[in-house]
C-alpha positions as CSV (number, residue, x, y, z in Angstrom):
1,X,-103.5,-17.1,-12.5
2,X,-104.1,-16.9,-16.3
3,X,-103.7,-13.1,-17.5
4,X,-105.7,-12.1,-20.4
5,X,-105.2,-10.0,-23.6
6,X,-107.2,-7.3,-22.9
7,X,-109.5,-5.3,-25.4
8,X,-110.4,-6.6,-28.5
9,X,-113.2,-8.9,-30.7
10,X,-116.1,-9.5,-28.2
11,X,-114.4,-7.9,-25.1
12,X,-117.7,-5.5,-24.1
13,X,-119.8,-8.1,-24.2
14,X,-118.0,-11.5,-23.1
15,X,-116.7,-9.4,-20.3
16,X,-120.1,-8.4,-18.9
17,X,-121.4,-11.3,-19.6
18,X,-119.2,-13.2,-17.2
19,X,-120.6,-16.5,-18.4
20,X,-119.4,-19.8,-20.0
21,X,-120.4,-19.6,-23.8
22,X,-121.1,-22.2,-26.2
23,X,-118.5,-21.7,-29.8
24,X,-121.2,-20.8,-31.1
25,X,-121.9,-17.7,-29.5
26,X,-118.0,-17.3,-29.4
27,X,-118.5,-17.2,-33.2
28,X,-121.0,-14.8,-33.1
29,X,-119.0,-12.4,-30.9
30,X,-115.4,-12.6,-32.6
31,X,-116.8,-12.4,-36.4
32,X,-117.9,-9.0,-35.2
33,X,-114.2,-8.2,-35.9
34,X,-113.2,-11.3,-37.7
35,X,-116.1,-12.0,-40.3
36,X,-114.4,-14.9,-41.7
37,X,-113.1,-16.8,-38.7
38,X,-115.2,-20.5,-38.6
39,X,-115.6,-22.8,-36.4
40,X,-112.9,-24.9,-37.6
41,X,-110.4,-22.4,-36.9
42,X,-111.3,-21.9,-33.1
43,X,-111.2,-25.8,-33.1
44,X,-107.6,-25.8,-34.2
45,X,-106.3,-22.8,-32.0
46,X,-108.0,-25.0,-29.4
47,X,-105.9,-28.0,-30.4
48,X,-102.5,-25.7,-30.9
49,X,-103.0,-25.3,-27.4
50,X,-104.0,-21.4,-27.7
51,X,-107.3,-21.5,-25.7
52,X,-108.4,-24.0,-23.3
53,X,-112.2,-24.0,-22.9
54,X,-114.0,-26.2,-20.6
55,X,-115.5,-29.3,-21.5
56,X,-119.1,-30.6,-20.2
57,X,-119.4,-33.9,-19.2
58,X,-121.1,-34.6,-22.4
59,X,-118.6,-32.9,-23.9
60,X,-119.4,-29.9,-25.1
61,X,-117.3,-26.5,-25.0
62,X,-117.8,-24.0,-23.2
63,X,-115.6,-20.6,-22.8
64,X,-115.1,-18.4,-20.6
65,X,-114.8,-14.6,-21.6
66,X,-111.4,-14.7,-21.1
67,X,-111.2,-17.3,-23.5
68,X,-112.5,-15.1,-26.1
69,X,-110.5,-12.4,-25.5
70,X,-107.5,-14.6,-26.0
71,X,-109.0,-15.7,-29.4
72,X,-109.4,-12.1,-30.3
73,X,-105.6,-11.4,-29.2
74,X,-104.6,-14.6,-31.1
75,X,-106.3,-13.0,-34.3
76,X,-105.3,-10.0,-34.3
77,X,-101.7,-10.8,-33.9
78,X,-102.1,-13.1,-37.1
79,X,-103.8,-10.2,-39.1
80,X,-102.3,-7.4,-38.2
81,X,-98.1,-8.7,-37.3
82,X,-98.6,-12.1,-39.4
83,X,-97.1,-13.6,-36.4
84,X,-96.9,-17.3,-36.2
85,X,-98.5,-19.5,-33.5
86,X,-95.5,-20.0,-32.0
87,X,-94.7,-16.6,-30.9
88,X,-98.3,-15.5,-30.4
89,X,-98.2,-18.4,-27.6
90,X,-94.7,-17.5,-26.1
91,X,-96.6,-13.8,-26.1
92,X,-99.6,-15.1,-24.3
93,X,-97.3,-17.1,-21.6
94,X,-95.1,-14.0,-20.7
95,X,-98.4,-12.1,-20.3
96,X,-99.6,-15.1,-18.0
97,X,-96.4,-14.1,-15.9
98,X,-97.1,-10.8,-15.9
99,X,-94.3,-9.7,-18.1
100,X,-95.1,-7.0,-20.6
101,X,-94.5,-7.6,-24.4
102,X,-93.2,-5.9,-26.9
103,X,-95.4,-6.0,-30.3
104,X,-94.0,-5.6,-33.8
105,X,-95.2,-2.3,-35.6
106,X,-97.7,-3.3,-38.3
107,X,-95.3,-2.4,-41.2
108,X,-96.3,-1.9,-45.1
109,X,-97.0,-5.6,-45.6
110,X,-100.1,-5.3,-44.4
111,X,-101.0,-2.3,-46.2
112,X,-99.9,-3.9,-49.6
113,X,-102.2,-7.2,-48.9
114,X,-105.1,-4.3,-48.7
115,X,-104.5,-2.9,-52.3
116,X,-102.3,0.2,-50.7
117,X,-99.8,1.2,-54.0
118,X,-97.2,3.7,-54.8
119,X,-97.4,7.0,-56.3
120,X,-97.2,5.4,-59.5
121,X,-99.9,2.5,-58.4
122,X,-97.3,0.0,-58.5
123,X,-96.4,-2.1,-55.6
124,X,-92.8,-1.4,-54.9
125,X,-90.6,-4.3,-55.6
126,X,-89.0,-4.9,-52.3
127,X,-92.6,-5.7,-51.2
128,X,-91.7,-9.5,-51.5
129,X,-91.0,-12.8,-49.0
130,X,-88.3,-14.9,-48.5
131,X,-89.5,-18.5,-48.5
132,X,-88.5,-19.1,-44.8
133,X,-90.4,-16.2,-43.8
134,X,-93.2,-17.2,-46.2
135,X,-93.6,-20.5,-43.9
136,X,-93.5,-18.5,-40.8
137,X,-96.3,-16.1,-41.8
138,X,-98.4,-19.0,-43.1
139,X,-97.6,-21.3,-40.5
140,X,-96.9,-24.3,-42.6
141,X,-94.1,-26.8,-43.3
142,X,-91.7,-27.4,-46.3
143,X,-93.1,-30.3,-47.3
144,X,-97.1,-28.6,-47.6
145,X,-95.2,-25.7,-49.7
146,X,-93.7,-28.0,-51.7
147,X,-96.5,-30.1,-52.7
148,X,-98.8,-26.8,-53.3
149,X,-96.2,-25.7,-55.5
150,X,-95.8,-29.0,-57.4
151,X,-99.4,-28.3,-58.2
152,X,-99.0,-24.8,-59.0
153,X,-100.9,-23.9,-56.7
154,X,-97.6,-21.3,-55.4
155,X,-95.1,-20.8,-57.4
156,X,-91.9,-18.9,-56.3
157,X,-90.5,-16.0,-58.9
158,X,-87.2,-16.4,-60.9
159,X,-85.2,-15.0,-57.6
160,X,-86.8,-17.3,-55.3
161,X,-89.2,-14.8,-53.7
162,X,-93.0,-14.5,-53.1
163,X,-95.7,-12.1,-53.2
164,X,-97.0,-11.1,-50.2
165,X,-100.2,-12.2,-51.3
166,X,-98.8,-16.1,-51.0
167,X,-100.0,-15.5,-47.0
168,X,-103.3,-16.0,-47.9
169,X,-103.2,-18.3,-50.0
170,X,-101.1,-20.7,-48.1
171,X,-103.3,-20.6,-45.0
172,X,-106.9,-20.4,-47.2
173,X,-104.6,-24.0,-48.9
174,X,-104.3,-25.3,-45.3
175,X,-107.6,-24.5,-43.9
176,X,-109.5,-26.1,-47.2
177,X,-107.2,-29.4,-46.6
178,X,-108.6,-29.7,-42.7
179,X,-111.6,-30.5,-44.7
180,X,-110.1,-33.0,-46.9
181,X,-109.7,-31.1,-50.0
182,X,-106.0,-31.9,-51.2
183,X,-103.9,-29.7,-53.7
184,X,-104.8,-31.9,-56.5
185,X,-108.7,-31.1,-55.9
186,X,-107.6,-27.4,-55.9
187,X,-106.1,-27.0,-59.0
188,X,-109.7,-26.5,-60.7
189,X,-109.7,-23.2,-58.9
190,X,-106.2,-22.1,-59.7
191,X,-107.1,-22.7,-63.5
192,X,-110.7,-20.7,-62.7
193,X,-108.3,-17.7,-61.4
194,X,-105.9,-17.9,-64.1
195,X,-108.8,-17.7,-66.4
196,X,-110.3,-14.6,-64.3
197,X,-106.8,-12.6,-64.4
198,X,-107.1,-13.4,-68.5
199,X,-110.0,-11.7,-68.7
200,X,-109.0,-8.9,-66.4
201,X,-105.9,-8.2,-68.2
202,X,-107.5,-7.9,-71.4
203,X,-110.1,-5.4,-70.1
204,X,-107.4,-3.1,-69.1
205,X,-104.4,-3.9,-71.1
206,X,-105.0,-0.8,-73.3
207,X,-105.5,1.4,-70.7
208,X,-102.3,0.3,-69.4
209,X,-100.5,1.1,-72.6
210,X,-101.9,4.4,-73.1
211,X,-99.4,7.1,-72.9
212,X,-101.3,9.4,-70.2
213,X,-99.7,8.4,-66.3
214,X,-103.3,8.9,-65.5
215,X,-104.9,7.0,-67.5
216,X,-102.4,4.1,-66.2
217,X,-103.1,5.0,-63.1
218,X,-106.5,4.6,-63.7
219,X,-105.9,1.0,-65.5
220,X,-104.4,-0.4,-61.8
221,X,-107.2,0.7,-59.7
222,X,-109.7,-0.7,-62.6
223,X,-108.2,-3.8,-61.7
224,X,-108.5,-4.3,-58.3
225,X,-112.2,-3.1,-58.7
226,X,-112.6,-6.0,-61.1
227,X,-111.0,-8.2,-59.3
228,X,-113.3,-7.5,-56.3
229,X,-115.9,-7.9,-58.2
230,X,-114.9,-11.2,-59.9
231,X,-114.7,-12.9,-56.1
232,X,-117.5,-11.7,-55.5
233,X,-119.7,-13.1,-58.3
234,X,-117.9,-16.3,-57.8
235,X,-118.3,-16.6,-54.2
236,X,-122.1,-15.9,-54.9
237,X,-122.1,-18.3,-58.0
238,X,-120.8,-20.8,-55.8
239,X,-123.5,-20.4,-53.3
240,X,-126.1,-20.2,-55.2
241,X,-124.9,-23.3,-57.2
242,X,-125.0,-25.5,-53.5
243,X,-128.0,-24.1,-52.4
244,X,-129.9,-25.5,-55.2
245,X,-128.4,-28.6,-54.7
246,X,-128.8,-29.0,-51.0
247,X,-132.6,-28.8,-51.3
């Protein structure tokens, strides 16, 4: 008998509900805790073998609750432990045997990907990723790295290492290329970031050399409010500029 993750994105409901549920209502249910999980991704945890909903005989999905409480699970392990699929399905079968598992402690990675600094509002520089542990958190091969980076899309510093934020990236890279989109269409927004950091820097470049800590202080948090802002107008910008082309 299949045990599942208990707790979790759409646990109060899909467990009351004790019904089968279309992936659209499973949609509904986890972006209540995961607001940017598509339908895409459950389709590929589906096909990595992570949930196995049933099938109608026009075929159709359909979940169970428990299915959606192992999405949740799946998730959350990829948020908050940046664990790869791998292990999150070796957890998932030890739980099915009823064994108990032993999660990682979220450590400060997490907390540096959300903007968290230093005293000094510097991340600290050991904050970084090997590149084998880059592919593990982002789930892809060495060949997909080394093509992004041949585009620039990820580039590695002079000692071999990575931000933290090259996580995202990587797997926002590999979701946009389910839908065809290949590196060399993506280099268009690379250049549109590049161009955004620019005009960030030079907002706040003479805050940063003033000679008041405070007033540097100041200058790092002034930029991740403009960066915020900056996706933001673009991610409206860009929806706007489809909307008026799609009627």
């Amino acid at each position: 008998m299949r045990r599942t993750p208990s707790g979790g994105a759409g646990s109060g409901t899909a467990t009351t509900a004790g019904r089968l549920m279309s992936i659209g209502t499973v949609l509904q249910q986890l972006r209540e805790e995961f607001p940017e999980v598509t339908i895409s991704k459950i389709r590929f945890l589906e096909a990595e073998g992570l949930v196995e909903p049933r099938r109608t005989p026009s075929g159709y999905r359909k979940f169970s609750p428990e299915d959606v409480l192992r999405l949740g699970y799946v998730l959350r392990m990829q948020r908050d432990h940046y664990l790869p699929l791998k292990v999150i399905r070796e957890h998932l079968e030890a739980m099915e045997r009823g064994e108990q598992v032993r999660l990682p402690a979220p450590g400060r990675s997490r907390e540096l990907l959300e903007g968290a600094l230093d005293g000094d509002g510097v991340a600290p520089a050991t904050a970084r990723l090997g590149r084998t542990e880059l592919l593990a958190a982002a789930e892809v091969g060495e060949d997909q790295l080394a093509e992004w980076e041949s585009y620039g899309l990820i580039a590695p510093d002079a000692d071999g290492g990575y931000d933290l934020e090259a996580v995202p990236v990587a797997r926002l890279i590999a979701d946009l290329g389910r839908f065809g989109l290949e590196p060399r269409h993506l280099r268009v927004m690379k250049a549109a970031a590049d161009r955004e950091a620019d005009l960030v820097e030079q907002v706040v470049a003479p805050l940063r050399r003033h000679r008041n800590p405070q007033t540097r202080h100041h200058a790092e948090s002034t930029v991740r409010e403009l960066a915020t802002l900056s996706v933001r107008l673009h991610a409206a910008l860009v929806q706007s500029a489809l909307r008026g082309r799609l009627h």
